[in-house]
C-alpha positions in Angstrom: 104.0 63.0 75.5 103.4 64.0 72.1 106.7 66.1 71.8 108.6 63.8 73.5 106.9 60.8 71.1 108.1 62.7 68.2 111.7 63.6 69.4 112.0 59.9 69.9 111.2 59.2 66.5 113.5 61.7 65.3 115.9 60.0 67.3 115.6 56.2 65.9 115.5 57.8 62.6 118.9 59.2 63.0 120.2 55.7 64.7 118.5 53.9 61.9 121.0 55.7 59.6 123.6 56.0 61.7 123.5 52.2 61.7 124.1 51.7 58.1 127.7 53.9 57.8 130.9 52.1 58.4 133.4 54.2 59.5 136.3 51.7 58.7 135.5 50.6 55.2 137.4 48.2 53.1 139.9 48.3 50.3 141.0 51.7 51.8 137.9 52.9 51.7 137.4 55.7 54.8 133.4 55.3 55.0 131.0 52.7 53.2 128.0 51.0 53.7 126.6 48.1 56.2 124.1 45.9 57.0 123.0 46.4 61.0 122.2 43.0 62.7 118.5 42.4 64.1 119.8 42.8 67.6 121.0 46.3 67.0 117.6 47.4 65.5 115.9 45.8 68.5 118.3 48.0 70.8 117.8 51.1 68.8 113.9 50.9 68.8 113.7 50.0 73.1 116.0 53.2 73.0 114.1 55.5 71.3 110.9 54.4 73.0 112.2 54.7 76.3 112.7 58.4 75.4 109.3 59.3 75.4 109.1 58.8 79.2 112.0 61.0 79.4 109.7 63.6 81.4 108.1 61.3 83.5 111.2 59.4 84.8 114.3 60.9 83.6 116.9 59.0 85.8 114.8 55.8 85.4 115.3 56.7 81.7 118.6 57.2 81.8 119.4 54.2 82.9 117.7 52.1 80.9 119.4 53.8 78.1 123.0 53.3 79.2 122.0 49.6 80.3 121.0 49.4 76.4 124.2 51.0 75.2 126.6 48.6 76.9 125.0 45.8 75.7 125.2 46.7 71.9 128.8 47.7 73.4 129.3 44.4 74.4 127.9 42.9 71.2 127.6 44.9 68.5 130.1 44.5 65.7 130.0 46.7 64.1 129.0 48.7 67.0 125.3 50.8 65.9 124.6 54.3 67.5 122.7 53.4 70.6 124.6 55.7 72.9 122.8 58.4 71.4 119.6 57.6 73.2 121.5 57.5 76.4 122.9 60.9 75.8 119.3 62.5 75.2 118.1 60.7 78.4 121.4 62.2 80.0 120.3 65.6 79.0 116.7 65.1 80.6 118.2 64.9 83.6 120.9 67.7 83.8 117.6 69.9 82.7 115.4 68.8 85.5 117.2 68.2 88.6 120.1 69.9 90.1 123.8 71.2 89.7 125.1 68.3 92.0 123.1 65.4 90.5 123.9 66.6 86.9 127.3 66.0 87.8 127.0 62.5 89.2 124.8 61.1 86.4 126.9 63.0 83.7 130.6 61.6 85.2 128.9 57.7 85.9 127.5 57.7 82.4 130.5 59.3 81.0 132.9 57.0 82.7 130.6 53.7 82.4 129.9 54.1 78.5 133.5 55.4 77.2 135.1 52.3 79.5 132.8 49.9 77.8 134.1 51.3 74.4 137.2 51.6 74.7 137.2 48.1 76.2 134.7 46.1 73.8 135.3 48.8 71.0 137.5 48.6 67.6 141.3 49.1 68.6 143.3 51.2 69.4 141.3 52.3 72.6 141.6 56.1 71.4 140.0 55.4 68.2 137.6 58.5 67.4 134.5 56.0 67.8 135.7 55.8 71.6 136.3 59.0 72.0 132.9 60.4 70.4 131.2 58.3 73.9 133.4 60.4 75.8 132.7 63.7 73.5 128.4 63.2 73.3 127.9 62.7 77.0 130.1 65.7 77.9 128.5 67.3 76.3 125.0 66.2 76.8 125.2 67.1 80.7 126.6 70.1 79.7 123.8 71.6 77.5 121.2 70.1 80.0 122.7 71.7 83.1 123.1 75.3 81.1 119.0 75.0 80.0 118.5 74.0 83.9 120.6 77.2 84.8 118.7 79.4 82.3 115.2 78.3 83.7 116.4 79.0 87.1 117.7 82.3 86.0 114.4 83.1 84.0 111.9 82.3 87.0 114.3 83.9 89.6 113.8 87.5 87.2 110.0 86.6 87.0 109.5 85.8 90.9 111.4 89.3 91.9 109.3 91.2 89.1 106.1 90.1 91.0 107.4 90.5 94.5 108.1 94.2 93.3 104.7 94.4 91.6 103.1 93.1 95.5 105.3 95.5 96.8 104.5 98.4 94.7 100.6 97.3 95.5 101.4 97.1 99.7 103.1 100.1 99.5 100.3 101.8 97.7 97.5 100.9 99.8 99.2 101.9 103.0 99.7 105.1 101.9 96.2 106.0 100.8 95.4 104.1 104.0 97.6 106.8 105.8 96.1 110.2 103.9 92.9 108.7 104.6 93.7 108.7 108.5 95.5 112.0 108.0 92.5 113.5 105.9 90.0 112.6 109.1 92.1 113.8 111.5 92.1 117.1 109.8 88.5 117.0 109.6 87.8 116.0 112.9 90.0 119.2 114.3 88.6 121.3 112.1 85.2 120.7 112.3 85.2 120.2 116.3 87.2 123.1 116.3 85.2 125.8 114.7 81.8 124.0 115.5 82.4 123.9 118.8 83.1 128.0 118.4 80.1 128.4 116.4 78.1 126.6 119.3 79.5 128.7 121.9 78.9 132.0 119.9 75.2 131.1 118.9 74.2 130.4 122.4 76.0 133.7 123.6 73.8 135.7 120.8 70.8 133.9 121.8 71.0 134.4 125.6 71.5 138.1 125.1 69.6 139.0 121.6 66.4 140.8 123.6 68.7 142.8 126.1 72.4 143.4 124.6 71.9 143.3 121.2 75.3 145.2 120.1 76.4 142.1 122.0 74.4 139.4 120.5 75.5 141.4 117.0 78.8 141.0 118.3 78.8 137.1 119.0 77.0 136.5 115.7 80.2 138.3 114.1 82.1 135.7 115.9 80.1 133.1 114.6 80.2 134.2 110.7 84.1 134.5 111.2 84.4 130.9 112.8 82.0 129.3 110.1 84.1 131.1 107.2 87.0 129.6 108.7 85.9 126.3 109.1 85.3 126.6 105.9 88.1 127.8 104.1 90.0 124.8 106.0 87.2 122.4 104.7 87.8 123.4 101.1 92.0 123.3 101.6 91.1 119.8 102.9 88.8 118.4 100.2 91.0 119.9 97.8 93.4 117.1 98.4 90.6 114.3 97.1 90.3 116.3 93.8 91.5 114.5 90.5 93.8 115.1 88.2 91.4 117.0 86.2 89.2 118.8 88.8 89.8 122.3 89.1 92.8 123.7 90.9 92.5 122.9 94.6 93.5 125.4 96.9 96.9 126.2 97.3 96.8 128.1 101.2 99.7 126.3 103.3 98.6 124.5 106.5 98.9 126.0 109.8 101.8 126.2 112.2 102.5 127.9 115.3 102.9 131.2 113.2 99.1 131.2 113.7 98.8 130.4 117.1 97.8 134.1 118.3 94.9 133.9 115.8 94.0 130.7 117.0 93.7 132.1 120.9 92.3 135.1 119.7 89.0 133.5 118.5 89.1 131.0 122.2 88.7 134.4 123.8 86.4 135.8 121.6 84.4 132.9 122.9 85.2 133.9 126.1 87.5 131.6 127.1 90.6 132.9 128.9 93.6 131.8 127.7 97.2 132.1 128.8 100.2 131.8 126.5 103.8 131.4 127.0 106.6 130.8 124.2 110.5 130.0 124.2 110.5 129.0 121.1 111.3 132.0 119.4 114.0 131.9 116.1 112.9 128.2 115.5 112.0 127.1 112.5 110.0 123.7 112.7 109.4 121.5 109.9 106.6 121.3 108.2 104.8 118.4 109.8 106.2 119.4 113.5 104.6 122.7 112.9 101.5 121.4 111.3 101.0 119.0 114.2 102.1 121.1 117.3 99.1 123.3 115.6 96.9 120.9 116.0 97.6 119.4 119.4 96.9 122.8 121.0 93.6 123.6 118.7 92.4 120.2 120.3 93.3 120.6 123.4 91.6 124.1 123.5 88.6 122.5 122.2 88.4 120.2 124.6 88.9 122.9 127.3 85.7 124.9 125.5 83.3 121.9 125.6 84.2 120.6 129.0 85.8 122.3 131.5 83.0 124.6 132.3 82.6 128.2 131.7 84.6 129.5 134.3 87.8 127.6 133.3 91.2 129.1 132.5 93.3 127.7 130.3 97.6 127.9 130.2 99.4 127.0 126.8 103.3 127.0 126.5 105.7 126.3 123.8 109.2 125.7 124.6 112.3 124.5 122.7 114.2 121.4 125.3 117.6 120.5 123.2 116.1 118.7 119.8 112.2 119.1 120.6 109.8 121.1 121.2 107.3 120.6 124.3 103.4 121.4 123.6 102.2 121.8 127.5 98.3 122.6 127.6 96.5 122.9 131.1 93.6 123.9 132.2 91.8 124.6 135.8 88.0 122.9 135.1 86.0 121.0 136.7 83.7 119.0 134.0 83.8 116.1 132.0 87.1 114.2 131.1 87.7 115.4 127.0 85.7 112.8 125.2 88.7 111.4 123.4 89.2 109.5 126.5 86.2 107.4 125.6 86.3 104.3 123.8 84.9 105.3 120.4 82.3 102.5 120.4 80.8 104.2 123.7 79.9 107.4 121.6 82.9 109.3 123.0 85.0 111.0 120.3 88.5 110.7 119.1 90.1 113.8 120.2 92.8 112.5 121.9 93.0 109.5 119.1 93.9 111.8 116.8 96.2 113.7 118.6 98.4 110.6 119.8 98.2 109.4 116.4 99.6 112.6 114.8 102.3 112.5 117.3 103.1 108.7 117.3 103.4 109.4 113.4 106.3 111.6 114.2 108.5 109.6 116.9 106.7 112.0 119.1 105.4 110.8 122.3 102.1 112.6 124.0 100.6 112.0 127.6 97.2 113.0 128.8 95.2 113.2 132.1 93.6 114.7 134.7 95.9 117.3 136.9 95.8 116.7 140.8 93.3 119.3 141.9 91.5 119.2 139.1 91.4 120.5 135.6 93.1 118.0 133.0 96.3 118.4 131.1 97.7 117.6 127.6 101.5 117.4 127.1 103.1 116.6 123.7 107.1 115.9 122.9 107.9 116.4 119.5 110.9 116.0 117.1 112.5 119.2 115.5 115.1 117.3 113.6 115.6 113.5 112.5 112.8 111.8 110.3 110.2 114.8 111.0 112.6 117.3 109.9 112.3 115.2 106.1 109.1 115.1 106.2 107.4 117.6 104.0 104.2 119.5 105.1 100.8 117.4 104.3 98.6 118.8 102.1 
């Protein structure tokens, strides 16, 4: 109100003076003075007041204004500057409404206010006091329109600069969201992995300690080799969490099927027997097939240690079908169901969680169950090429 009470001063000010130049003149004279009548003054103060509602109600405004310059059209002689309230107010509302309405107020006012000059005006009709109307409201809805336009342009740059800024936010959360979930998953196959090894090592060694010691001495071998692994992985892991100025983290790549002997070698050092057959000889995975195939068949395995009995035999193959690879891992027991098949709120683990998931992640697709005649099976399809082949190895 205040701005707009000022701008409406400024504007009477200018009408006031605008008032008292005669742009005839006499005795050949192109401009002189005059003497506005009390009726004009009154038109040009109800102008300018009106203006300071401009904001409030611009097309209310607007009209107002025109109504007051057609009277001192109609009256006026000669004629003072009223019009030029009616093109401020005409500017108001190019500036705060849209394209299509600009155009109708601006041509109506234009139209309205140049015919009442040029009819009630000083002849000939084209005088330049005509024409000015026709001039100052052109280019009133002009100016207004173009600020409009700006704005528009303005917040439009402003609304896509924070949609990118929520985006770059989203984006950033679901990643850490996803290394978080990768980071457990790791952790979960290592630990139940090597622990599980450790457990089945320690309870050898104790069993035969008094009457086999080179055995027992044997076991616990196994053991300090299965705890340095697990961790040496544990370290590779937590390496990742490190900061930018933490120490370097370790820089050991993450296992693939290039390791799979040594992983079988330490399920039979646990005495687990373990069969192994491969057809996929001369390929070269990517990272995060290899990475994952890796881990499907170290869970699996560890899932045959801890529940199918001691007596179980367990069958892994590898084998290239077309554009993936096949992870087949069966076993013969007779115990439990792999406690990944338990809801995780019934204290059952996430085994199998993890290993659908690492799949899923790679357009894979993994089924799990128990084999008819017993024993339970575990059989992953995974992508060699297409989005897994961009992927680059985690870690």
């Amino acid at each position: 109100m205040a701005l707009d009470a000022a701008l409406a001063a400024g504007v009477l000010l200018c009408m006031v003076a605008g008032s008292f130049a005669d742009p005839h003149g006499g005795d050949g004279v192109t401009w002189s003075l005059r003497t506005p009548d009390g009726l004009s003054l009154v038109l040009m103060v109800l102008g300018a007041a009106a203006l300071a509602f401009r904001r409030r109600a611009p097309r209310t405004v607007l009209a107002f204004t025109g109504a007051l310059s057609l009277v001192e059209s109609a009256t006026g002689d000669p004629r003072a500057p009223v019009a030029m309230s009616a093109v401020i107010a005409l500017y108001t509302v190019a500036s705060t409404t849209d394209r299509p309405t600009t155009w109708r107020a601006g041509l109506l006012t234009m139209t309205v206010l140049t015919g009442a000059a040029m009819l009630c005006g000083p002849l000939p009709w084209y005088a330049q006091e005509n024409l000015a109307i026709f001039a100052w409201t052109g280019i009133g809805a002009t100016a207004g329109d173009a600020v409009r336009s700006r704005r528009a342009f303005v917040q439009a740059i402003r609304e896509r600069a924070e949609r990118a800024e929520r985006t770059r936010e989203e984006e950033a959360r679901r990643r850490v969201a996803e290394e978080r979930l990768r980071i457990a998953r790791d952790l979960h196959d290592v630990v139940a992995h090597h622990i599980a090894l450790v457990n089945v090592q320690a309870g050898v060694a104790a069993h035969v300690m008094d009457k086999r010691p080179d055995q027992a001495k044997e076991a616990l071998a196994h053991v300090r080799e299965a705890s340095r692994c697990a961790l040496g992985e544990l370290r590779a892991t937590v390496g990742l969490l490190r900061q930018s100025g933490d120490p370097e983290a370790p820089t050991e790549p993450a296992p693939g099927l290039d390791r799979l002997d040594e992983l079988v070698a330490t399920f039979r050092n646990a005495g687990l027997r373990v069969e192994v057959a491969r057809t996929d000889h001369g390929t070269t995975l990517p990272a995060a097939v290899d990475l994952a195939a890796y881990r499907v068949i170290q869970e699996a395995l560890t899932n045959v240690q801890k529940h199918a009995g001691t007596e179980a035999k367990a069958e892994v193959s590898v084998v290239r079908v077309g554009p993936h690879i096949e992870i087949t891992v069966l076993d013969d027991g007779a115990g439990d169901a792999p406690p990944g098949d338990a809801p995780a709120g019934d204290g059952g683990g996430h085994g199998l969680l993890g290993m659908r998931e690492r799949v899923t992640a790679l357009r894979g697709t993994l089924t799990t169950g128990p084999r008819y005649g017993g024993g339970f099976r575990v059989h992953a399809i995974l992508p060699v090429e297409g989005r897994a082949g961009a992927e680059g190895r985690p870690g």
